[in-house]
C-alpha positions in Angstrom: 12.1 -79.3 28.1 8.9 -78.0 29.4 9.9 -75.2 31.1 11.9 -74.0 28.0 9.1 -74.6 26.0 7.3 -72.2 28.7 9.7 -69.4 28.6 10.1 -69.1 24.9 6.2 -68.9 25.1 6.7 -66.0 27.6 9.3 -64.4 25.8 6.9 -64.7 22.5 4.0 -63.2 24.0 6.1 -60.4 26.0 7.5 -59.2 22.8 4.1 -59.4 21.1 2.2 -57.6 24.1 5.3 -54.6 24.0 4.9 -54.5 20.1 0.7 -54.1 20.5 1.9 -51.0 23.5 4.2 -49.8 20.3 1.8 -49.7 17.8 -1.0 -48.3 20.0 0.9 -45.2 20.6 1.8 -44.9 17.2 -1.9 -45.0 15.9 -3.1 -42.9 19.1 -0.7 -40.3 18.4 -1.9 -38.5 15.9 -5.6 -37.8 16.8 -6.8 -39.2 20.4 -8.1 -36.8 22.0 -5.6 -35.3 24.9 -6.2 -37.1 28.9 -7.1 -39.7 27.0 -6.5 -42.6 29.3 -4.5 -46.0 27.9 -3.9 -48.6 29.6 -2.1 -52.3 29.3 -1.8 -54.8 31.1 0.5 -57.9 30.9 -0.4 -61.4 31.9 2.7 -64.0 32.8 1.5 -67.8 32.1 3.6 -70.6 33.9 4.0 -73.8 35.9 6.2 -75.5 37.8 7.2 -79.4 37.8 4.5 -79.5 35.0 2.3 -78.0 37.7 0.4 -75.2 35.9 0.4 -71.7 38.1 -2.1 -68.8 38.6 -1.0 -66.1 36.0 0.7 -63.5 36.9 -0.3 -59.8 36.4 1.8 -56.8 35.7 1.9 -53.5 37.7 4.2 -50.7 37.4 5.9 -51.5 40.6 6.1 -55.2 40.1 3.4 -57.9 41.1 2.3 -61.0 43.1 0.5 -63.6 41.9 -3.1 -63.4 41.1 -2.9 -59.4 41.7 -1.7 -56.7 39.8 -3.2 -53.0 37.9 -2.9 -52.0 34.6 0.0 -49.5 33.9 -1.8 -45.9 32.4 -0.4 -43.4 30.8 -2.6 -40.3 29.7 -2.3 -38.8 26.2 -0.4 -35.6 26.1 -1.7 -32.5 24.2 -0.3 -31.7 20.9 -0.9 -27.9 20.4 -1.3 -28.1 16.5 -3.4 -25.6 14.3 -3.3 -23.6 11.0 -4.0 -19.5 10.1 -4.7 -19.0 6.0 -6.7 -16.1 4.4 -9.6 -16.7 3.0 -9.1 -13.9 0.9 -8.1 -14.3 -3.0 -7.2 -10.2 -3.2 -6.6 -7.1 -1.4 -9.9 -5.9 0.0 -11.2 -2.4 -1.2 -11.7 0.0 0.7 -13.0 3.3 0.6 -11.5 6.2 2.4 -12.8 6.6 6.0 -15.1 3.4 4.8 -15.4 1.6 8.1 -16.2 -2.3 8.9 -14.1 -3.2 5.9 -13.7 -6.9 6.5 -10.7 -9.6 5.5 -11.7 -12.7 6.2 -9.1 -15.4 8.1 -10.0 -19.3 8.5 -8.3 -20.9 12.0 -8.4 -24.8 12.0 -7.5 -26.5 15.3 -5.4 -29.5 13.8 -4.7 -31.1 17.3 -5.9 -33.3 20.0 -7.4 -31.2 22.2 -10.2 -28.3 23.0 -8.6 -25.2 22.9 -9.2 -21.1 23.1 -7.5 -18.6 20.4 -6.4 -15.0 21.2 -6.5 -13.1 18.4 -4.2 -9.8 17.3 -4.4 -7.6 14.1 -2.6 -5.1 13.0 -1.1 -3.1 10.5 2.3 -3.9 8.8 5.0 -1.3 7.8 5.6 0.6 4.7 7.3 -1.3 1.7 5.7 -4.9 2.3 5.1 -6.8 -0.6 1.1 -7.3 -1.7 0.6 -10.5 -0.2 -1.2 -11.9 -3.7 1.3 -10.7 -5.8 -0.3 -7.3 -6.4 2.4 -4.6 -7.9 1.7 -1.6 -5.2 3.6 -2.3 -1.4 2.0 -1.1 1.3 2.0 2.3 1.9 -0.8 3.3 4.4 -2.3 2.1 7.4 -6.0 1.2 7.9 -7.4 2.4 11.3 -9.8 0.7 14.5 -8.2 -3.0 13.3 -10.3 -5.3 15.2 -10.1 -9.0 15.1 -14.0 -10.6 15.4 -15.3 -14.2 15.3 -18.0 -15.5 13.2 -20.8 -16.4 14.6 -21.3 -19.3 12.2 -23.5 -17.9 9.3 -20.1 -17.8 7.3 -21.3 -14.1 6.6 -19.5 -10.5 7.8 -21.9 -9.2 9.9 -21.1 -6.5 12.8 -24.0 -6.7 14.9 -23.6 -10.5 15.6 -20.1 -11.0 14.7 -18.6 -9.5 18.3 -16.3 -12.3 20.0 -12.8 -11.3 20.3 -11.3 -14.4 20.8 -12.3 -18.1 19.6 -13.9 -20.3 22.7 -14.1 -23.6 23.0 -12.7 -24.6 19.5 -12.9 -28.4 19.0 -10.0 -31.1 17.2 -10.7 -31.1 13.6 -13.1 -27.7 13.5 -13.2 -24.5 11.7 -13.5 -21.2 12.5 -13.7 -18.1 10.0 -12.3 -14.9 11.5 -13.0 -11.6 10.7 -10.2 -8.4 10.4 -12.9 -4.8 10.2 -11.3 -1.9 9.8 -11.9 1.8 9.1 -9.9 2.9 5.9 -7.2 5.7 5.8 -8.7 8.9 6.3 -6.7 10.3 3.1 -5.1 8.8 0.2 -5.6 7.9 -3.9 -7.3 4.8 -5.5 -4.3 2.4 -5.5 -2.8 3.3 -2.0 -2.6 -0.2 -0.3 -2.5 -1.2 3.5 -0.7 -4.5 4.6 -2.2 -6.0 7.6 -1.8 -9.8 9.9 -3.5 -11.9 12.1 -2.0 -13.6 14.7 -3.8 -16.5 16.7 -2.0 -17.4 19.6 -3.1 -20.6 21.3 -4.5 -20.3 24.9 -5.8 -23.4 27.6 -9.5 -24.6 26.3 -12.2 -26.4 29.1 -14.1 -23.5 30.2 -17.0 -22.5 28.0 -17.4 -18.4 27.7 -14.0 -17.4 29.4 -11.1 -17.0 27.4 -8.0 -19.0 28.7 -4.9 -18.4 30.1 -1.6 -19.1 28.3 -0.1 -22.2 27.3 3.3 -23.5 27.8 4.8 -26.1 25.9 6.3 -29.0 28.5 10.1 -30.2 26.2 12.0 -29.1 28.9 10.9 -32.0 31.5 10.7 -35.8 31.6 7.8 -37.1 30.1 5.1 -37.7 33.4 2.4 -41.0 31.9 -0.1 -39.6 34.9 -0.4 -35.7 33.6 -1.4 -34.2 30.8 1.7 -32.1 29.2 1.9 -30.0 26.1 4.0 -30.1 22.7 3.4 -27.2 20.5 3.9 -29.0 17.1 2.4 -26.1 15.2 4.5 -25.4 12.2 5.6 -21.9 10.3 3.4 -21.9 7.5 1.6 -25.0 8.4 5.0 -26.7 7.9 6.5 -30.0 10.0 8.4 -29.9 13.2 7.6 -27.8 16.4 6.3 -24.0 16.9 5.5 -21.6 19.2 1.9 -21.8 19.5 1.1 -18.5 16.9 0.4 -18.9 13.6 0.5 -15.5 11.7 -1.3 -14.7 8.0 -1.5 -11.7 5.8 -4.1 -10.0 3.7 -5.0 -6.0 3.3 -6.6 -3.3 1.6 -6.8 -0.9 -1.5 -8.3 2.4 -1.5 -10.6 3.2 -4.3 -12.0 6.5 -4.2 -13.5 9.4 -6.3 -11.0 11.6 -8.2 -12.9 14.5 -9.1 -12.2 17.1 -11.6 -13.9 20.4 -11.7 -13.8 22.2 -14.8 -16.0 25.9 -15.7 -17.3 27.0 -18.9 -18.9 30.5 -20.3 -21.2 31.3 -22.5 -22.7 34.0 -24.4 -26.4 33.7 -24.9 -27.9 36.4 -26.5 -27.2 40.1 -26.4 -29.0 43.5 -27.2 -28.3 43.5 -30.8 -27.4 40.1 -31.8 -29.7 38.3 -30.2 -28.5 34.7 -30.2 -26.9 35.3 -33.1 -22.9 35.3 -32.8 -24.2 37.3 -29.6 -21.2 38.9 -27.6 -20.2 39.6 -24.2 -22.1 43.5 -24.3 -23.6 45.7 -21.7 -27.2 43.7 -21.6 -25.8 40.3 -22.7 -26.7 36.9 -20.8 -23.8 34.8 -20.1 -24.5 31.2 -18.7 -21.8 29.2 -16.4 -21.4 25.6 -16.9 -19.8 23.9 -13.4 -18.6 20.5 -15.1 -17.6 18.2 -12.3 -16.5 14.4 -13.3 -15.3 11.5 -11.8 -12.6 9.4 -13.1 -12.0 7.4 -9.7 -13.7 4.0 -9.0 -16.0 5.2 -6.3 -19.2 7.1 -6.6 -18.7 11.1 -4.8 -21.6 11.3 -3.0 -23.0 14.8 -0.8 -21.5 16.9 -3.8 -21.9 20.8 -3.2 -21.2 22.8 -5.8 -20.7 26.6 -4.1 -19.3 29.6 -7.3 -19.3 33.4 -5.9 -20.7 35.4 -8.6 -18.7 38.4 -9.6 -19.9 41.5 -8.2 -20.1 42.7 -12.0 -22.8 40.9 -13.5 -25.8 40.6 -11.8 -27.8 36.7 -10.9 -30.5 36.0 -13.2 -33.2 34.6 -11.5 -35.7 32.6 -13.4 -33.5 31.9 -16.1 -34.7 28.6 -17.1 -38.6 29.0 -16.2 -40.4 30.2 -13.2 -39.0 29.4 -10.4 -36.2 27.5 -12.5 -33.0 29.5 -11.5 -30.6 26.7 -11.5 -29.7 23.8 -14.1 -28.4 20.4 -13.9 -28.4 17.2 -15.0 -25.5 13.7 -15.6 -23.7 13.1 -18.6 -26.1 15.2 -20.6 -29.1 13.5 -19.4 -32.7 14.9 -18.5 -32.1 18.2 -16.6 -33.0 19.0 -13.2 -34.1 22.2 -11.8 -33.6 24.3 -8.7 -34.8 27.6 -7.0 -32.1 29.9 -5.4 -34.2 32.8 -4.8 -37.2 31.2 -2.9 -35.0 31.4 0.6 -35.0 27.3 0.7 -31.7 27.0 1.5 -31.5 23.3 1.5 -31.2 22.4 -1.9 -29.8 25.8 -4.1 -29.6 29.0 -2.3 -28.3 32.5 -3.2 -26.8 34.4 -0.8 -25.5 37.9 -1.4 -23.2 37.0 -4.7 -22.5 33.1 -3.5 -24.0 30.5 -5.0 -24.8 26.7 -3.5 -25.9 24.1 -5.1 -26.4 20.8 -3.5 -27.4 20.2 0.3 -29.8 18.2 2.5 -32.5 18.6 0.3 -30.5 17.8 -3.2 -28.6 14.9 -2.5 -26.0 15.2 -5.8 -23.9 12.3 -6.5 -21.5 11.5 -9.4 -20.5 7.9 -10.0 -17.3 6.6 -11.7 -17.1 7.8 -15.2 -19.7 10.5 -15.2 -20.1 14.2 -15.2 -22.4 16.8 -13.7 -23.1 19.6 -15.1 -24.4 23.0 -13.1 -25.5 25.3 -15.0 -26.9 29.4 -14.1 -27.0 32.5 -15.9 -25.9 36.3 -15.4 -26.3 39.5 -16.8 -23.9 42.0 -17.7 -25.5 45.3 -16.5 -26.4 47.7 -19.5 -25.8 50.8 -17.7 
């Protein structure tokens, strides 16, 4: 009876000692971290003719008594991380604008340390606004260049320069940066589609990028090496992937829309004065260069350039000494400018052409508003 008594004890803490292995992998499978080493050992109790016995120890290859190892197995890798946008909305862009950023977050969800490649790039015509927007994409954004933060959380292109994530630890966060160069033409509303892909790559060497990783499903399982299990999921979804995760965000161009318009003017004239003057021999006629903006983007370096007709002669002066040219925005304080003093850097006359603006009169018209130019001729008397 004794010995029965002794095997239903084995048998009891056999199946206790295989359900503890059990539910260790179950727990460590989810978030040990990869090489991990486990290991178990079994211990056999006995005796014989009521004579207890030295316990036996398991090995993998069987045992003697009094000897024995622990059987190992290492924990495998499980390749699992997400790609989102951080962004809520297409990114504005101006044209020719460059470092416009979009901003990615990468999250490495598994067990172990690993490097990120990172590809960007434009997506074709007709794809949908990825939030929603009613415009598809029908431009392209130029120099697409995927950077890393360099942990301030803030786009900056002097310090943000790592082209691929290094070294990126279970459970952290990265933010990723897209800068780009907008379209070199195009209209406010013209929208570029673009993606990120993050491919995984081998982690464990600090300030080298690593090479590629290969998923091991299509061999036996092997408890002394370290093998791979890409359980990354299409849109962060369950079951296995392919080690790339992919998101979307873009770009819309805002820029100036400018609209030039001209008016004339009769001043005064011989007989009239300023009177109901008309367009005589001796009158002054003024020119009003109206330029407004009805974009959402400022137009900046504006240069206004209007050749006179060779029958009606400049008026220099016109305004005050030394004040040939008028201007001012939406009807605010006016501005002056001399075109006959042979500056040519802010209003210049040259034969019958006229120039306003330049490096020395930096004119800029902001959303909304209107400059006005104004200058003054003479019709000759005679």
């Amino acid at each position: 009876m004794e010995i029965v008594i002794k095997r239903a004890s084995l048998f009891f803490r056999l199946g206790l000692t295989a359900a503890t292995l059990l539910l260790g992998q179950q727990v460590l499978a989810a978030g040990t971290t990869a090489g991990t080493v486990v290991s178990n050992q079994a211990s056999v109790d006995y005796s014989v003719n009521g004579a207890d016995q030295t316990d036996i120890l398991s090995t993998a290859a069987g045992s003697a008594p009094g000897t024995g190892d622990p059987t190992t197995f290492v924990v495998d890798n499980r390749v699992d991380f997400s790609l989102v946008t951080a962004d809520v909305a297409l990114q504005t862009t101006g044209l020719g604008q460059t470092n416009v950023p979009t901003r990615f977050t990468l999250t490495n969800e598994g067990n172990s340390v690993q490097d990120f490649r990172l590809d960007a790039g434009n997506l074709p015509d007709t794809t949908a606004d990825p939030f929603g927007g009613g415009n598809p994409d029908n431009t392209d954004m130029a120099a697409l260049t995927a950077y890393v933060d360099d942990g301030d959380d803030t786009w900056n292109p002097a310090t943000d320069t790592a082209l691929y994530v290094d070294e990126l630890a279970p459970d952290a966060t990265v933010t990723i940066w897209v800068a780009a160069t907008g379209p070199a033409t195009g209209v406010t509303g013209d929208v570029a589609v673009i993606d990120l892909d993050a491919t995984v790559r081998a982690g464990g060497l600090v300030g080298t990028e690593g090479g590629p990783v290969t998923q091991d499903s299509g061999v036996a399982d092997d408890p002394d090496a370290v093998e791979v299990v890409f359980a990354d999921g299409v849109g962060g979804g369950p079951g296995l992937g392919d080690g790339v995760e992919t998101d979307q965000s873009g770009y819309q161009v805002a820029t100036a829309s400018l609209e030039v318009t001209k008016d004339v003017t009769v001043v005064s004239d011989p007989f009239n004065d300023t009177v109901n003057p008309k367009a005589i021999p001796g009158a002054i006629i003024e020119y009003s260069v109206q330029v407004t903006n009805g974009g959402t983007q400022a137009a900046s370096g504006i240069v206004v350039t209007d050749a006179i007709d060779a029958l009606v002669t400049f008026l220099a002066d016109a305004y005050g000494a030394g004040q040939d040219i008028r201007y001012d925005i939406d009807g605010g304080p006016f501005s002056y400018c001399d075109a006959s003093d042979g500056d040519a850097t802010d209003c210049d006359l040259a034969g019958t052409t006229l120039t306003v603006g330049g490096a020395g009169l930096v004119l800029t018209v902001a959303p909304t508003e209107t400059l006005t130019v104004s200058f003054r001729v003479q019709i000759p008397a005679s």
